[in-house]
DRENTORKOL-3810 file (N, C-alpha, C; in nm, 4 decimals):
REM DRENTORKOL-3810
@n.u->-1.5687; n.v->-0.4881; n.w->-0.2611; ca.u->-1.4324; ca.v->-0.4402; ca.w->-0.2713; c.u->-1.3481; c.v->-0.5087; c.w->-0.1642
@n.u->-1.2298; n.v->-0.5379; n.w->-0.2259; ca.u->-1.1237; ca.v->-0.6101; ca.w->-0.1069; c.u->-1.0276; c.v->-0.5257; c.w->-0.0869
@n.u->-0.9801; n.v->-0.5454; n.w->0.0582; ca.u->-0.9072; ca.v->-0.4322; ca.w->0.0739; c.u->-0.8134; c.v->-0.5010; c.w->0.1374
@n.u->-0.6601; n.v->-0.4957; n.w->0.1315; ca.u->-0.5614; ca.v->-0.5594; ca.w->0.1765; c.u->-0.4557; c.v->-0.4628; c.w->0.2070
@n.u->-0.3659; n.v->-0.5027; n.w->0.3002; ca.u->-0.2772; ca.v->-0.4150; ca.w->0.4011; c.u->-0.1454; c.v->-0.4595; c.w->0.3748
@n.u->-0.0662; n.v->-0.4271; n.w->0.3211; ca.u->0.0775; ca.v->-0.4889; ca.w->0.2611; c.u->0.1842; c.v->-0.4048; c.w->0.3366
@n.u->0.2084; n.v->-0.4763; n.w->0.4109; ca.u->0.3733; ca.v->-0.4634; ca.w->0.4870; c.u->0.4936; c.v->-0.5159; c.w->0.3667
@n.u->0.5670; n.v->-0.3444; n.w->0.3639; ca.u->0.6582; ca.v->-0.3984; ca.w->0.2772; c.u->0.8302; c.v->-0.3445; c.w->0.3301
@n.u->0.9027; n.v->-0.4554; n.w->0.3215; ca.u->1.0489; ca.v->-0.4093; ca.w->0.3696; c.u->1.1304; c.v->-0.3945; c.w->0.1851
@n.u->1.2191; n.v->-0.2835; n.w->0.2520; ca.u->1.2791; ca.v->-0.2541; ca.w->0.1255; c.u->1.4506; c.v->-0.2386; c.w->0.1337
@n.u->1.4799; n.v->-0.2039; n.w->0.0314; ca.u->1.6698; ca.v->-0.1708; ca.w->0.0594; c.u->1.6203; c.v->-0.0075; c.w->0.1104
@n.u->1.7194; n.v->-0.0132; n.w->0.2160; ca.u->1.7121; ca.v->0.1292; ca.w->0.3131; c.u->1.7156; c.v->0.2724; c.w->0.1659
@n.u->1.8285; n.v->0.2468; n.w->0.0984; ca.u->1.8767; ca.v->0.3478; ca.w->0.0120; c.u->1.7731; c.v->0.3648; c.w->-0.0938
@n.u->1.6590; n.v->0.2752; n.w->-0.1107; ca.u->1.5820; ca.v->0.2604; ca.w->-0.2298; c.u->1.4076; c.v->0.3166; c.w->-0.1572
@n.u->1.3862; n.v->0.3607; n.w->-0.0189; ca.u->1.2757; ca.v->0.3429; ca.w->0.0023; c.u->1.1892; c.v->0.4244; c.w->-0.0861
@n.u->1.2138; n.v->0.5488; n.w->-0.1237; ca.u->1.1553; ca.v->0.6159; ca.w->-0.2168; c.u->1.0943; c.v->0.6019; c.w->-0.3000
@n.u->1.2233; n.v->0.5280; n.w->-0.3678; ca.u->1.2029; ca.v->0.4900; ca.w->-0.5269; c.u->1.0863; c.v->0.3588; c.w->-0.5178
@n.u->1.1070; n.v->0.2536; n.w->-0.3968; ca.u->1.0236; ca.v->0.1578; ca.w->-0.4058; c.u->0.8875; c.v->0.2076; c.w->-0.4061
@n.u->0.8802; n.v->0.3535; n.w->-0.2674; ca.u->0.7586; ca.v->0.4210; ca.w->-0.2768; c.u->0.6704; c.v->0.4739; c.w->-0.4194
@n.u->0.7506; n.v->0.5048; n.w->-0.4608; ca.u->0.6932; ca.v->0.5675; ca.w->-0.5676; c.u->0.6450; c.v->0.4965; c.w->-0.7285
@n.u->0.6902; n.v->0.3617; n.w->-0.7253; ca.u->0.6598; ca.v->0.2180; ca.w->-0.7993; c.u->0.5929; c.v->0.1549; c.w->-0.7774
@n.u->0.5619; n.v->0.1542; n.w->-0.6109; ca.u->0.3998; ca.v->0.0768; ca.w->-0.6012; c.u->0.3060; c.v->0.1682; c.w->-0.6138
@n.u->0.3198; n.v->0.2822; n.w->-0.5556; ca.u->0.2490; ca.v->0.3552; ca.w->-0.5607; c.u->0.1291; c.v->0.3572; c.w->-0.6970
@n.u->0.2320; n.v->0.4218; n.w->-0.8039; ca.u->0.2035; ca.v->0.3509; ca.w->-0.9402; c.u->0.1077; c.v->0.2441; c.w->-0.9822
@n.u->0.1055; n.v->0.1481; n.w->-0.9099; ca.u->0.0909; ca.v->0.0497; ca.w->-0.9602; c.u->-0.0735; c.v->0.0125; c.w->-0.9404
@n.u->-0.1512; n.v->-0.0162; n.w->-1.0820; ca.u->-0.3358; ca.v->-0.0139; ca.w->-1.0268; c.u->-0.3690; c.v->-0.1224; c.w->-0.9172
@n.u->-0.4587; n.v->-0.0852; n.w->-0.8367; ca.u->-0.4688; ca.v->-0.1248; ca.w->-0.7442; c.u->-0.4561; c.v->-0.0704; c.w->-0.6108
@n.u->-0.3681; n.v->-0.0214; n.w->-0.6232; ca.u->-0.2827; ca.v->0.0050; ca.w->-0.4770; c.u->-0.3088; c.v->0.1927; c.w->-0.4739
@n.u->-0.3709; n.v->0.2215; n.w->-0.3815; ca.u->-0.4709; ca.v->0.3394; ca.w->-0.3337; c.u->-0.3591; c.v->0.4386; c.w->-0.3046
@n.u->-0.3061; n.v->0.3498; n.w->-0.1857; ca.u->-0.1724; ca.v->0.4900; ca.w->-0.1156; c.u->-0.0757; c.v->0.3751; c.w->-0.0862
@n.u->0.0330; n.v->0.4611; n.w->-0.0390; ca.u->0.1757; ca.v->0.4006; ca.w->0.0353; c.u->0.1954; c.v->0.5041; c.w->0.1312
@n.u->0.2459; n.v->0.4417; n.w->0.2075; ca.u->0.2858; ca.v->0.5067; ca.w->0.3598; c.u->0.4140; c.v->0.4389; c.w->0.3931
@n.u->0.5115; n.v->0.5458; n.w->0.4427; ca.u->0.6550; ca.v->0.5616; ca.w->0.4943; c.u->0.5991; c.v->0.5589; c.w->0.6420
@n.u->0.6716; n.v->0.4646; n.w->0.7112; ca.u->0.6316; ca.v->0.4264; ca.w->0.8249; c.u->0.7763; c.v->0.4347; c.w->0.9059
@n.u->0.7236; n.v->0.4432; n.w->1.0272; ca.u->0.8676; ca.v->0.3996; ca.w->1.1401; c.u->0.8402; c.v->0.2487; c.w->1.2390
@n.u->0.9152; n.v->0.1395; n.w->1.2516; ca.u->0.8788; ca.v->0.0265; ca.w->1.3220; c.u->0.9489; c.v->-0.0571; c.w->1.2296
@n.u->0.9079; n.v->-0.1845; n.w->1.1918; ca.u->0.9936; ca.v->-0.2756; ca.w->1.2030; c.u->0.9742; c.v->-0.3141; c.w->1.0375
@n.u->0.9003; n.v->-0.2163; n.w->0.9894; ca.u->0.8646; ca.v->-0.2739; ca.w->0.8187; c.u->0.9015; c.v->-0.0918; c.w->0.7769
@n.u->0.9013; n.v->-0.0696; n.w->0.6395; ca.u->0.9192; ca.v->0.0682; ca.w->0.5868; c.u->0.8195; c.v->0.1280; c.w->0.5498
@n.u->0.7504; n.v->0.0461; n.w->0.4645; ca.u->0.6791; ca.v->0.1019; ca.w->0.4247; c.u->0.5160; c.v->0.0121; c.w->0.4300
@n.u->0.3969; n.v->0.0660; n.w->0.3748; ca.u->0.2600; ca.v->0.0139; ca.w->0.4107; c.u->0.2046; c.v->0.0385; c.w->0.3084
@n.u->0.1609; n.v->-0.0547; n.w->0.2176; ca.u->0.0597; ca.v->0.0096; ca.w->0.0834; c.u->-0.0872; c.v->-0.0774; c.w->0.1342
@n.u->-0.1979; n.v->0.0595; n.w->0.0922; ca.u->-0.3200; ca.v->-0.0453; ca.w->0.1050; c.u->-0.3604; c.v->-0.0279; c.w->-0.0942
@n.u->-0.4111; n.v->-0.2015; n.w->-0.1321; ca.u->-0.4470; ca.v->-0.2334; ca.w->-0.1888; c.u->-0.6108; c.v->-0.2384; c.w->-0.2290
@n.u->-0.7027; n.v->-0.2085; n.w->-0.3076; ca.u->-0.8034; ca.v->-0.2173; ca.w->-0.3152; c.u->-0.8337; c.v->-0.2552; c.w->-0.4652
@n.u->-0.8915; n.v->-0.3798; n.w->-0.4281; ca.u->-0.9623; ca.v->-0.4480; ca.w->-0.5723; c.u->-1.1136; c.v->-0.5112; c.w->-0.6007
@n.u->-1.1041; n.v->-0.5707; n.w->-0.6628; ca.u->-1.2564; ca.v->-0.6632; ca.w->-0.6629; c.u->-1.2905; c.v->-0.7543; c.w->-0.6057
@n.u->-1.1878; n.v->-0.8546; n.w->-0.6416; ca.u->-1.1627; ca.v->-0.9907; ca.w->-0.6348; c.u->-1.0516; c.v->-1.0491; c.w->-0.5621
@n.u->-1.0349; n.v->-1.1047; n.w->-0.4890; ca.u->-0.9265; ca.v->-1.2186; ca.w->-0.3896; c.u->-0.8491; c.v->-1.2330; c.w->-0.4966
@n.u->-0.8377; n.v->-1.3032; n.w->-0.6066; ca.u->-0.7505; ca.v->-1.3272; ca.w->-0.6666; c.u->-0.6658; c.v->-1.2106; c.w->-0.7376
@n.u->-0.7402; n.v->-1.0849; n.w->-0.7374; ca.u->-0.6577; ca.v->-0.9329; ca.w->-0.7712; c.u->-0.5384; c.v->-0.9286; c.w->-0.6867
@n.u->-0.5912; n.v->-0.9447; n.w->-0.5974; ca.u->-0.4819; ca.v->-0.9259; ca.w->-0.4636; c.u->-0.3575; c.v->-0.9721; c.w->-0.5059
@n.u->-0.3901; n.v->-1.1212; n.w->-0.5450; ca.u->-0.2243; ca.v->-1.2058; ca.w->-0.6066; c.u->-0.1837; c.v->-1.1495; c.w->-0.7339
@n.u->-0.2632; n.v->-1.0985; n.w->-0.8028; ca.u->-0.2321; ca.v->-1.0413; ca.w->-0.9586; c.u->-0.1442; c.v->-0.8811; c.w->-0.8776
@n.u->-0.2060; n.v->-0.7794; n.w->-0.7807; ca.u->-0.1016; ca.v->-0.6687; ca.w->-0.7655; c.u->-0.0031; c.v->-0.6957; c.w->-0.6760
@n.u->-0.0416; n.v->-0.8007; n.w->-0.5567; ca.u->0.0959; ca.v->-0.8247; ca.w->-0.4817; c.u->0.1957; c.v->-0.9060; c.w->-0.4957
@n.u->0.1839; n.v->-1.0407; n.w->-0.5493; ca.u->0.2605; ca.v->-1.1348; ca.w->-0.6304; c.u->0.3441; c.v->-1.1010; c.w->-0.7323
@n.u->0.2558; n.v->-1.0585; n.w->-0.8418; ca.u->0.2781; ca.v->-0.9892; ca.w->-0.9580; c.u->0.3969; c.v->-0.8947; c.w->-0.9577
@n.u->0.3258; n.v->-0.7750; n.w->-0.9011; ca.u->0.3706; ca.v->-0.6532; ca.w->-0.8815; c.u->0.4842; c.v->-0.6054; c.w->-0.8241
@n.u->0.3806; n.v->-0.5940; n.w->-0.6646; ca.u->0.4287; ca.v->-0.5252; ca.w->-0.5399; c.u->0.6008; c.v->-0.5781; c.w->-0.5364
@n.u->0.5473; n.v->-0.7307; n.w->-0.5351; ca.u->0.7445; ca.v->-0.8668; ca.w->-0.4872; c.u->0.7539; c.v->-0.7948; c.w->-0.6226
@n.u->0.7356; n.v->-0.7823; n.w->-0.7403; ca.u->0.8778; ca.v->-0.7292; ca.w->-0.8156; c.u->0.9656; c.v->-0.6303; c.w->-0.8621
@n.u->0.8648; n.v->-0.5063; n.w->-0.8176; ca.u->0.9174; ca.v->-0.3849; ca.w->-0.7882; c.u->1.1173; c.v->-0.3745; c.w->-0.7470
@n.u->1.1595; n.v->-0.3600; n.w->-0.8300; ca.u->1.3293; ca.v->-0.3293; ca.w->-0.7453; c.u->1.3199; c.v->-0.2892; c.w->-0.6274
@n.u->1.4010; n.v->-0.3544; n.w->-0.5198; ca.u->1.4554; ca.v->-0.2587; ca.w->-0.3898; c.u->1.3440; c.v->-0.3475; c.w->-0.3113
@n.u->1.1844; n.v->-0.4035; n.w->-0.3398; ca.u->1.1901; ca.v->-0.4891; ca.w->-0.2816; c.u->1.2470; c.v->-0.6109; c.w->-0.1988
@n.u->1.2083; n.v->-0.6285; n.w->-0.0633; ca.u->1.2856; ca.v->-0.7309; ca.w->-0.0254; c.u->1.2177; c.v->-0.8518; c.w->0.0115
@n.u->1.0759; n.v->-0.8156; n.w->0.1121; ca.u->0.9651; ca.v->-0.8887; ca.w->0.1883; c.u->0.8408; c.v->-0.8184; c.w->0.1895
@n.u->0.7255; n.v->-0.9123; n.w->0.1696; ca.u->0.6011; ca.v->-0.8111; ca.w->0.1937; c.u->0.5171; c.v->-0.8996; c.w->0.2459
@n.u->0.4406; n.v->-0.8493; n.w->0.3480; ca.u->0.3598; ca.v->-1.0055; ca.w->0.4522; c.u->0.2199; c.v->-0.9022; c.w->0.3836
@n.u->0.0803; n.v->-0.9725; n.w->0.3572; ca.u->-0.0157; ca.v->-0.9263; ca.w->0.3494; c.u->-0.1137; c.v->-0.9941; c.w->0.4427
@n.u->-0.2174; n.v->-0.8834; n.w->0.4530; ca.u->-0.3314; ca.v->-0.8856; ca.w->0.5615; c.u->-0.4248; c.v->-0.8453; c.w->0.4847
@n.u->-0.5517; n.v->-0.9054; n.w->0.5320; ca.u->-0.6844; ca.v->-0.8896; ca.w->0.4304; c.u->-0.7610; c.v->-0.8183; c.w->0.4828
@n.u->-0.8413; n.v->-0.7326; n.w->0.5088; ca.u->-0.8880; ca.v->-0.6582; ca.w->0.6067; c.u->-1.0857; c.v->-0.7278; c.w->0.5277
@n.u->-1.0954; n.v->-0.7738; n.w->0.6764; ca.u->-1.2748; ca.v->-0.7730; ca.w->0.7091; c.u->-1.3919; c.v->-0.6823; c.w->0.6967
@n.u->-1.3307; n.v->-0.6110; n.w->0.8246; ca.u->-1.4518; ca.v->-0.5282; ca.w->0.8060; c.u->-1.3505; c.v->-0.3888; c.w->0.7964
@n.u->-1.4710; n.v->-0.3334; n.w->0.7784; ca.u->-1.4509; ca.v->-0.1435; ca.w->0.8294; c.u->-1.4997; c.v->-0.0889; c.w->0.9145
@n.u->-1.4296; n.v->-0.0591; n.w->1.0197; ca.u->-1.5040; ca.v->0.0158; ca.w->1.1280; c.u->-1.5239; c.v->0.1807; c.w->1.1507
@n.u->-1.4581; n.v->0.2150; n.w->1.0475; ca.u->-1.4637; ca.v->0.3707; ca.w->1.1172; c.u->-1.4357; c.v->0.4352; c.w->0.9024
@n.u->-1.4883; n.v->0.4958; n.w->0.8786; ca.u->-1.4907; ca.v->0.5752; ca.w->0.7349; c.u->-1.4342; c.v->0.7322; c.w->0.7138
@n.u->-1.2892; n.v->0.7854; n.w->0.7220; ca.u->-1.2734; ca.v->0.9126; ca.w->0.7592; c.u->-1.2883; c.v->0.9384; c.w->0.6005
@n.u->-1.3272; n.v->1.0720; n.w->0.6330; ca.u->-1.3167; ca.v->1.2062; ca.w->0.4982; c.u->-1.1659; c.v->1.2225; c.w->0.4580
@n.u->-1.0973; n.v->1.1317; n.w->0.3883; ca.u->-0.9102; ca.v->1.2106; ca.w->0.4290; c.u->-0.9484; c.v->1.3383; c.w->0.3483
@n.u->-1.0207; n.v->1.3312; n.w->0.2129; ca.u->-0.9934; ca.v->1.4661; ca.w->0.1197; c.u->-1.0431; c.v->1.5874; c.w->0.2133
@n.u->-1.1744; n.v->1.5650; n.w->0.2872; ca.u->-1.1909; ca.v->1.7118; ca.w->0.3646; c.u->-1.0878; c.v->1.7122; c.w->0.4469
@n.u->-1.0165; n.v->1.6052; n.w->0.5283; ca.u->-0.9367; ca.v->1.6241; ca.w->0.6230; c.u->-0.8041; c.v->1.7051; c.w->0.5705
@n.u->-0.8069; n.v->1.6642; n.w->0.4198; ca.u->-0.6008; ca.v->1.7615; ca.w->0.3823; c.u->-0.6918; c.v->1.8677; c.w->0.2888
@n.u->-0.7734; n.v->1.8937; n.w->0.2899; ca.u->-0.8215; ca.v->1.9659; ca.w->0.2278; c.u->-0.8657; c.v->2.1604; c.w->0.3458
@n.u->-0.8805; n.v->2.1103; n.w->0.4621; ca.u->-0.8708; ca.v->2.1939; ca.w->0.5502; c.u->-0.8225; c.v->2.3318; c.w->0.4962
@n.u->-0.8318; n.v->2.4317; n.w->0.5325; ca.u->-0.7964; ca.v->2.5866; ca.w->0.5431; c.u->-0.7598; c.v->2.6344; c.w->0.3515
@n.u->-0.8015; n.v->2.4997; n.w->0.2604; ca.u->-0.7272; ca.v->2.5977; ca.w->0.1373; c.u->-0.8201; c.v->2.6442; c.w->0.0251
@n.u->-0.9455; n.v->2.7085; n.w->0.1615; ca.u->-1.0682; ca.v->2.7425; ca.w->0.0722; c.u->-1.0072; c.v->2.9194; c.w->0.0256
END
């Protein structure tokens, strides 16, 4: 599995909507609303290197309200959290 880290800048008034279009989109696991110098953060997870260009090329750049998206390929994994037990907490 490849896993890639997509920094994405958007139109300020559109971040939502951009959120909620990649989000959408197969491939792409989560999106994250961020604060710093990009808006938003989608991680990507596929098979193949060349998936990557099929959801971020493809895709991600044509989403409306897009503006810029720099990608990072991620190596290894160092650390494996539980998120579902983690938001899953107290709603036994």
């Amino acid at each position: 599995m490849i896993t890639a880290i997509v920094f994405i800048n958007a139109e300020v008034s559109q971040i939502p909507e951009v959120a909620e279009a990649v989000a959408a989109i197969d491939g792409v696991s989560e999106v994250y609303s961020v604060t710093g110098q990009i808006d938003l953060i989608a991680l990507v997870r596929v098979r193949a290197h060349e998936d990557v260009a099929v959801v971020v090329a493809d895709k991600v750049n044509k989403v409306p309200g897009v503006l810029e998206t720099e990608t990072h390929i991620a190596f290894r994994t160092y650390s494996q959290v539980d998120l579902e037990a983690a938001f899953s907490i107290g709603l036994d």
